[in-house]
CHARMM-style PDB file with segment names, atoms N, HN, CA, C and O in Angstrom:
ATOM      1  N   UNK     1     -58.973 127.997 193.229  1.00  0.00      PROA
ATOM      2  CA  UNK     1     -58.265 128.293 192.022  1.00  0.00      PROA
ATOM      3  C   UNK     1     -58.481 129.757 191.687  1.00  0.00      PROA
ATOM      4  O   UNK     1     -59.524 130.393 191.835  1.00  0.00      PROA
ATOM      5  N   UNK     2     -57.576 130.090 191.315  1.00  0.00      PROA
ATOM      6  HN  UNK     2     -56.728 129.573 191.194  1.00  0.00      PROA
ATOM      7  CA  UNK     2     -57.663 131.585 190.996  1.00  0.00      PROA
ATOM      8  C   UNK     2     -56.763 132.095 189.573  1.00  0.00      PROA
ATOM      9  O   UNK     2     -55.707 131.522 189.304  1.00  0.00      PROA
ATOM     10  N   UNK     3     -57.123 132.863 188.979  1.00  0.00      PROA
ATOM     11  HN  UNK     3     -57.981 133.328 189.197  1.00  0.00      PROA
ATOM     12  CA  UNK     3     -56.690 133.622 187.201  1.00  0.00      PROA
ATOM     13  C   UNK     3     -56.983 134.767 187.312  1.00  0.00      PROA
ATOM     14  O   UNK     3     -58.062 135.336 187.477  1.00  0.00      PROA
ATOM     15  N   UNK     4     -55.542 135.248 187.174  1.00  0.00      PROA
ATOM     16  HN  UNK     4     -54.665 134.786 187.039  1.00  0.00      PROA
ATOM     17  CA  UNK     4     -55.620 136.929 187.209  1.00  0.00      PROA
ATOM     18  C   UNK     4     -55.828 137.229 185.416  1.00  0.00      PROA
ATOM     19  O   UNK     4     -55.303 136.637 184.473  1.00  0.00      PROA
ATOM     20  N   UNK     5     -56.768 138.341 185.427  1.00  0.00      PROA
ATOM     21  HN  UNK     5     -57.194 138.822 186.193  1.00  0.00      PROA
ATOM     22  CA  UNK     5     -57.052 139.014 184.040  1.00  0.00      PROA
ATOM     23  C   UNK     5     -56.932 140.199 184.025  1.00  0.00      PROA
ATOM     24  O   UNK     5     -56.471 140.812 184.988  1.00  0.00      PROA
ATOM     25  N   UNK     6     -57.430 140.924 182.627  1.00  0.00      PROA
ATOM     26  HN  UNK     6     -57.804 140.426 181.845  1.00  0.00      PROA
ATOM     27  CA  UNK     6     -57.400 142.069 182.344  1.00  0.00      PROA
ATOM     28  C   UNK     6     -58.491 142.963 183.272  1.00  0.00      PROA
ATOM     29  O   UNK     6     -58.436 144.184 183.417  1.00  0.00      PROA
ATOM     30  N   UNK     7     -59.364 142.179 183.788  1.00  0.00      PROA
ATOM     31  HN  UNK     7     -59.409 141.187 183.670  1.00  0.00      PROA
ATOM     32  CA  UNK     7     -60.499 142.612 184.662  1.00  0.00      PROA
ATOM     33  C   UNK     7     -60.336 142.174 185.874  1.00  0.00      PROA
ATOM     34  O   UNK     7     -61.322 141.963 186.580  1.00  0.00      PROA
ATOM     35  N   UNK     8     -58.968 141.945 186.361  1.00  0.00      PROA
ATOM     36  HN  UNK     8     -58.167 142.117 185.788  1.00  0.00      PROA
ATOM     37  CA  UNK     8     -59.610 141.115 187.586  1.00  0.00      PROA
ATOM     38  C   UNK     8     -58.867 139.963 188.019  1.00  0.00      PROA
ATOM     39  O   UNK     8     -58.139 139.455 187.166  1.00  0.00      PROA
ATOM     40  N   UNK     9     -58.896 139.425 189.199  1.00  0.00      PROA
ATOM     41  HN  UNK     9     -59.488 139.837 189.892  1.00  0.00      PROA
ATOM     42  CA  UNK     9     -58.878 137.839 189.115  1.00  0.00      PROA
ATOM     43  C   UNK     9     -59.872 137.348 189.587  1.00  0.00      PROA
ATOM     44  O   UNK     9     -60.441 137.696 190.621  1.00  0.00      PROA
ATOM     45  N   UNK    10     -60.164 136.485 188.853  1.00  0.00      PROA
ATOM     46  HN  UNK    10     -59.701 136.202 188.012  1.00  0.00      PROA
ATOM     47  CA  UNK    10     -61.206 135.562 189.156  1.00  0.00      PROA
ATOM     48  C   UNK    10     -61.082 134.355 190.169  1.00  0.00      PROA
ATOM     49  O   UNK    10     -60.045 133.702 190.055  1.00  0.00      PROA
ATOM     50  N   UNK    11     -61.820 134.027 190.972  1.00  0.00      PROA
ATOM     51  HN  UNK    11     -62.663 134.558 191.065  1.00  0.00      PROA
ATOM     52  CA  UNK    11     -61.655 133.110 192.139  1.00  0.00      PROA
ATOM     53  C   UNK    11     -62.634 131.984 192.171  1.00  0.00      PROA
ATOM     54  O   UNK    11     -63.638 132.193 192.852  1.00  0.00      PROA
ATOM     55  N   UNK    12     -62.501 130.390 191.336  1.00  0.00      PROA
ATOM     56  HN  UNK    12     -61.685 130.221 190.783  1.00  0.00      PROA
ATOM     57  CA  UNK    12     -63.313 129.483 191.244  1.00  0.00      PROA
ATOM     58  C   UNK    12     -63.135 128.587 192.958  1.00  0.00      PROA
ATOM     59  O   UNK    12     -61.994 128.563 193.417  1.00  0.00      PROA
ATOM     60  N   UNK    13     -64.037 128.051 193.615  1.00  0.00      PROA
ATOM     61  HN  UNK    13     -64.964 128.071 193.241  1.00  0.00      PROA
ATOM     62  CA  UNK    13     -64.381 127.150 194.408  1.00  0.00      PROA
ATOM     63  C   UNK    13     -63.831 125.869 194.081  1.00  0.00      PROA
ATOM     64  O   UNK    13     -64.284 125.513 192.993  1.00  0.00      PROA
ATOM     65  N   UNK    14     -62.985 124.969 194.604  1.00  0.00      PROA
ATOM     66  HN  UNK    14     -62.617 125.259 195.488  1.00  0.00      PROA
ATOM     67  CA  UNK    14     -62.237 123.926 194.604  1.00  0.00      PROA
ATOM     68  C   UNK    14     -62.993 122.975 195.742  1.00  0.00      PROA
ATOM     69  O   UNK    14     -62.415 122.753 196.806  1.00  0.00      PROA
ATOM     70  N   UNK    15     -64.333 122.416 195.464  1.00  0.00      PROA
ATOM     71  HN  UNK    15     -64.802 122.597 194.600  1.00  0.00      PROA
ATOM     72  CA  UNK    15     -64.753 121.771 196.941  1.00  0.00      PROA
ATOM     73  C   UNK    15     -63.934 120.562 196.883  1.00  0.00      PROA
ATOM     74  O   UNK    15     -63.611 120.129 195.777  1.00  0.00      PROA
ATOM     75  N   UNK    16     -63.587 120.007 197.880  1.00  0.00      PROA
ATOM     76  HN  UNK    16     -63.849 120.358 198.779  1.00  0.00      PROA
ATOM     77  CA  UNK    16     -62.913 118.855 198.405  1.00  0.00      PROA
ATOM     78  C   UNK    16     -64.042 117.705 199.144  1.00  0.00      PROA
ATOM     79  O   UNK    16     -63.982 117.315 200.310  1.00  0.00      PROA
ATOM     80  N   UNK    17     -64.943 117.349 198.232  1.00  0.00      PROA
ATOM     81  HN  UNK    17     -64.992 117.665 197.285  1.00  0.00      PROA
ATOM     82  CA  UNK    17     -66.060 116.310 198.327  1.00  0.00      PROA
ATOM     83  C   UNK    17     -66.090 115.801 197.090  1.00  0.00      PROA
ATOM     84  O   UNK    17     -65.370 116.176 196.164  1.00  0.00      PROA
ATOM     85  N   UNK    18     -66.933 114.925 197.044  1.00  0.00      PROA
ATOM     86  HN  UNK    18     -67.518 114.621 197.796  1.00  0.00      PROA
ATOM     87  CA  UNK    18     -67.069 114.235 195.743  1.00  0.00      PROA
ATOM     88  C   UNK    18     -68.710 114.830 195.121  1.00  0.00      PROA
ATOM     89  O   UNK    18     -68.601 115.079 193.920  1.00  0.00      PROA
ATOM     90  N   UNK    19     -69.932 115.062 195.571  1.00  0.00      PROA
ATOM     91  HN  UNK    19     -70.021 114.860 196.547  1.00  0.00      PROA
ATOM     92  CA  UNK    19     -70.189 115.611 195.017  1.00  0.00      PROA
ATOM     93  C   UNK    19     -70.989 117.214 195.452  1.00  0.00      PROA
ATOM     94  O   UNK    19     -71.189 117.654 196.585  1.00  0.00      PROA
ATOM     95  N   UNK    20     -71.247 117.685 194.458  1.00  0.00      PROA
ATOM     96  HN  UNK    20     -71.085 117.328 193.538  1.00  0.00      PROA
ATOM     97  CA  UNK    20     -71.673 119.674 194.511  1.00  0.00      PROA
ATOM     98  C   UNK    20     -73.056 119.391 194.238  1.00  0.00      PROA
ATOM     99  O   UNK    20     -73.612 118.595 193.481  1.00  0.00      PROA
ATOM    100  N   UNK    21     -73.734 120.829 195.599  1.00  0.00      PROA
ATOM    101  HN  UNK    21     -73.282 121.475 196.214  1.00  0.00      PROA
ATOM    102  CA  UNK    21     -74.876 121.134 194.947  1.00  0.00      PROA
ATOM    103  C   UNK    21     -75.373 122.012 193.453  1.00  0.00      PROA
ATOM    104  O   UNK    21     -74.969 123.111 193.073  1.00  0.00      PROA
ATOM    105  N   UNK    22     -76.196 121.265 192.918  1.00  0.00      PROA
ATOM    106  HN  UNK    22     -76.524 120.372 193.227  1.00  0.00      PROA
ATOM    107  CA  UNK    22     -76.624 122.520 191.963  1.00  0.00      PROA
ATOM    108  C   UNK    22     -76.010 123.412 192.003  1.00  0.00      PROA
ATOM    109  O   UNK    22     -74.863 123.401 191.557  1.00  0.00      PROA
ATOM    110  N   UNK    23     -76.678 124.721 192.671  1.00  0.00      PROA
ATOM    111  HN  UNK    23     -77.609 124.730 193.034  1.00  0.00      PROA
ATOM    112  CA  UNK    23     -76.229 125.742 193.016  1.00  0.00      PROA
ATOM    113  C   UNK    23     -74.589 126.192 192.931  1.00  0.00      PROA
ATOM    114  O   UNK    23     -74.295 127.268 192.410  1.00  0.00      PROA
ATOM    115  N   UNK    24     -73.697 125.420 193.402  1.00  0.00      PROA
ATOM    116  HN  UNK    24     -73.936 124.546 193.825  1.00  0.00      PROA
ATOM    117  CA  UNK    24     -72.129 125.426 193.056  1.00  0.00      PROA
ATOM    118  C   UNK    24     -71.826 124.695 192.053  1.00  0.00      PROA
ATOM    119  O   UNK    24     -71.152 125.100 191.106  1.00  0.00      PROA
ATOM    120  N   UNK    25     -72.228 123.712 192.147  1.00  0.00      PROA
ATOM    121  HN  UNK    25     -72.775 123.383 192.916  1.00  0.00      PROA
ATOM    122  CA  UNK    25     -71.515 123.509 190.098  1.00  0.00      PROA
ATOM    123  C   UNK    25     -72.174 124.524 189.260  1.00  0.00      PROA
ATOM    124  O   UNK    25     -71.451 124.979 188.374  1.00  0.00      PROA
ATOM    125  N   UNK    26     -73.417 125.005 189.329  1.00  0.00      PROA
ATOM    126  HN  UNK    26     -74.004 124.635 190.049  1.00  0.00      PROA
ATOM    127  CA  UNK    26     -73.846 126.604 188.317  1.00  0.00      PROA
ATOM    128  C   UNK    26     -72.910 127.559 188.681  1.00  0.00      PROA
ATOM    129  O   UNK    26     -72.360 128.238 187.814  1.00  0.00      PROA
ATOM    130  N   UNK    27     -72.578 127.738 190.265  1.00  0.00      PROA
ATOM    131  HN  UNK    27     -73.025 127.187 190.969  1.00  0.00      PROA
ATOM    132  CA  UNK    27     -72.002 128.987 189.736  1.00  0.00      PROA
ATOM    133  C   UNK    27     -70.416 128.961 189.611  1.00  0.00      PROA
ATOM    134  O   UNK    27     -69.890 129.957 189.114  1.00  0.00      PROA
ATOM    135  N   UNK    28     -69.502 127.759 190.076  1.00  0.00      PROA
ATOM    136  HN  UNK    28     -69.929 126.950 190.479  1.00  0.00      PROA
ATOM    137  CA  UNK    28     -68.576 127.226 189.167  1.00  0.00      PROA
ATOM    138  C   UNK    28     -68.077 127.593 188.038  1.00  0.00      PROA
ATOM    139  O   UNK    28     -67.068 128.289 187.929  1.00  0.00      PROA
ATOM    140  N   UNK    29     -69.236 126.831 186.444  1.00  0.00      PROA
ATOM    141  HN  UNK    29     -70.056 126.266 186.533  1.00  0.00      PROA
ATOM    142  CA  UNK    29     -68.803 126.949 185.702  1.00  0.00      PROA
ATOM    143  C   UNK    29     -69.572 128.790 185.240  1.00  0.00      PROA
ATOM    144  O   UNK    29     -69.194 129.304 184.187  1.00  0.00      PROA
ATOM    145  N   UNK    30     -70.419 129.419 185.992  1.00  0.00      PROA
ATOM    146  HN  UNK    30     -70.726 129.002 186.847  1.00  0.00      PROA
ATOM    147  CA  UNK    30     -70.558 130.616 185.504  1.00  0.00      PROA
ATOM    148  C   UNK    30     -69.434 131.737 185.594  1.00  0.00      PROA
ATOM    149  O   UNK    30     -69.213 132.770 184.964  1.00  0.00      PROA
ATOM    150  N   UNK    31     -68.681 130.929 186.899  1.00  0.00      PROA
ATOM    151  HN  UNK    31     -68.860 130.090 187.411  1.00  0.00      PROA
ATOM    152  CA  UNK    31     -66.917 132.104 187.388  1.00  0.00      PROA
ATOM    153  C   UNK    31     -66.438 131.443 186.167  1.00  0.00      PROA
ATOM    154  O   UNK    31     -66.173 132.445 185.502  1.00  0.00      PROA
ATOM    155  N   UNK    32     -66.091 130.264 185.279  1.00  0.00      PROA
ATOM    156  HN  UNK    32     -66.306 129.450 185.819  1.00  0.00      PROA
ATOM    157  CA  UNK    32     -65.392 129.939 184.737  1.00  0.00      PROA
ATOM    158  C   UNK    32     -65.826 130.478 183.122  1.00  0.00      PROA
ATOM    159  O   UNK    32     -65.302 129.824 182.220  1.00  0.00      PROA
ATOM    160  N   UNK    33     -66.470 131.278 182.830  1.00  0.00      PROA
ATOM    161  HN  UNK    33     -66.895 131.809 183.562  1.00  0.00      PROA
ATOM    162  CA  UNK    33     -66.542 131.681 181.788  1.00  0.00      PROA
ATOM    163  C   UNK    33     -66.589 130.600 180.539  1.00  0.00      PROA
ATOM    164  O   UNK    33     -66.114 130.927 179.452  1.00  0.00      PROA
ATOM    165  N   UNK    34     -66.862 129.999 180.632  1.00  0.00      PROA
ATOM    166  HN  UNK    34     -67.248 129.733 181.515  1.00  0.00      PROA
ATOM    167  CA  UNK    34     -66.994 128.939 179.323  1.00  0.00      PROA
ATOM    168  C   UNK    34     -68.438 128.410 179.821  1.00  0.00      PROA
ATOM    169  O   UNK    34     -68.823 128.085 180.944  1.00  0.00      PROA
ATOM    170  N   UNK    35     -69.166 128.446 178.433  1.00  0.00      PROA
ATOM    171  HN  UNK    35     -68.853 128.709 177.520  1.00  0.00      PROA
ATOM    172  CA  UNK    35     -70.802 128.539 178.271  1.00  0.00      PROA
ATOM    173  C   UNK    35     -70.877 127.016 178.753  1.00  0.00      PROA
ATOM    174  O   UNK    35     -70.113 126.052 178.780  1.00  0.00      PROA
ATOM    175  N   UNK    36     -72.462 127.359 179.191  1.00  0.00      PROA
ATOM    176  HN  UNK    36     -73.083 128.142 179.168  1.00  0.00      PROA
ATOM    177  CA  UNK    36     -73.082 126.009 180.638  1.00  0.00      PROA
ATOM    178  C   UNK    36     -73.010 124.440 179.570  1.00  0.00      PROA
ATOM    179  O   UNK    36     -72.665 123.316 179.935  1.00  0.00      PROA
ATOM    180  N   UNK    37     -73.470 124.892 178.190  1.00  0.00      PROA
ATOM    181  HN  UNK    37     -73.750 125.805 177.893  1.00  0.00      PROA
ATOM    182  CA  UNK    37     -73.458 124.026 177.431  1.00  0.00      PROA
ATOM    183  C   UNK    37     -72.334 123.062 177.437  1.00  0.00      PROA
ATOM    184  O   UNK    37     -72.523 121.869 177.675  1.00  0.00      PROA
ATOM    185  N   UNK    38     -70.959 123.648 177.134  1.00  0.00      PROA
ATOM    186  HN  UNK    38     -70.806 124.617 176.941  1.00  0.00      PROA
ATOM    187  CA  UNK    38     -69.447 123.175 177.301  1.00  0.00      PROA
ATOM    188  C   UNK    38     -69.722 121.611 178.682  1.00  0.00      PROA
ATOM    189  O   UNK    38     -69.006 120.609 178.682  1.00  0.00      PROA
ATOM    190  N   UNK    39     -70.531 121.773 179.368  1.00  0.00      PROA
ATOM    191  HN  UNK    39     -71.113 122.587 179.368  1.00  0.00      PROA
ATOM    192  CA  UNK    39     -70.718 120.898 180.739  1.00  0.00      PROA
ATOM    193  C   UNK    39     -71.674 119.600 180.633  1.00  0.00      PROA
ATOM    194  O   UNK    39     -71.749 118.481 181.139  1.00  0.00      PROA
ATOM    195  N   UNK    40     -72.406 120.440 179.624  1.00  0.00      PROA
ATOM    196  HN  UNK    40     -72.345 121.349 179.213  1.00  0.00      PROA
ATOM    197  CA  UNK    40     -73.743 119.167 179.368  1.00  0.00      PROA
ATOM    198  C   UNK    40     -73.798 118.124 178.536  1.00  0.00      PROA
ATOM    199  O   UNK    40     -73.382 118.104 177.377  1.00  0.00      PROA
ATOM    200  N   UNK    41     -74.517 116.911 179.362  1.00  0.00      PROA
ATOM    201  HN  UNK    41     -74.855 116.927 180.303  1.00  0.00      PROA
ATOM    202  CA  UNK    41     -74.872 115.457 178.487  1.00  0.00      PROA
ATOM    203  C   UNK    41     -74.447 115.697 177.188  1.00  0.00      PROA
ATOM    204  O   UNK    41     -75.272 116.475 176.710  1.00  0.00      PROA
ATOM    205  N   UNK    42     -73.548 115.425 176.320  1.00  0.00      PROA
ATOM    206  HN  UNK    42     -72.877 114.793 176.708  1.00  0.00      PROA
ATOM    207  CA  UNK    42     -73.917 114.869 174.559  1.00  0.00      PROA
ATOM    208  C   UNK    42     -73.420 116.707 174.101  1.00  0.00      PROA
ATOM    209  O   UNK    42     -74.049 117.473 173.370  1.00  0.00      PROA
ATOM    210  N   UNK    43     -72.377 116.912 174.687  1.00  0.00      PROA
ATOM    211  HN  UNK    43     -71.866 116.289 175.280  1.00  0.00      PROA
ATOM    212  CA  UNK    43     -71.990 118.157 174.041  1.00  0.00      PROA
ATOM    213  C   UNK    43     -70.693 117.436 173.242  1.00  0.00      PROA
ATOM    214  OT1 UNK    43     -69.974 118.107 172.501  1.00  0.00      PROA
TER     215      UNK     43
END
């Protein structure tokens, strides 16, 4: 997935598995600019 901006385009990872390590779902939602919280248990 990709979103062109005022800075840039940004380029998120689309894995085609069911599930992600750590490591890629963090840095996922860190390309995706919306805070880690937005993701977590009971938000």
């Amino acid at each position: 997935m990709q979103k062109s901006g005022p800075d840039g385009t940004i380029t998120v990872p689309v894995p085609m598995h069911r599930e992600l390590r750590t490591g890629t779902l963090l840095s996922i939602i860190r390309q995706s600019g919306v805070p880690r919280s937005e993701f977590e248990a009971g938000s």
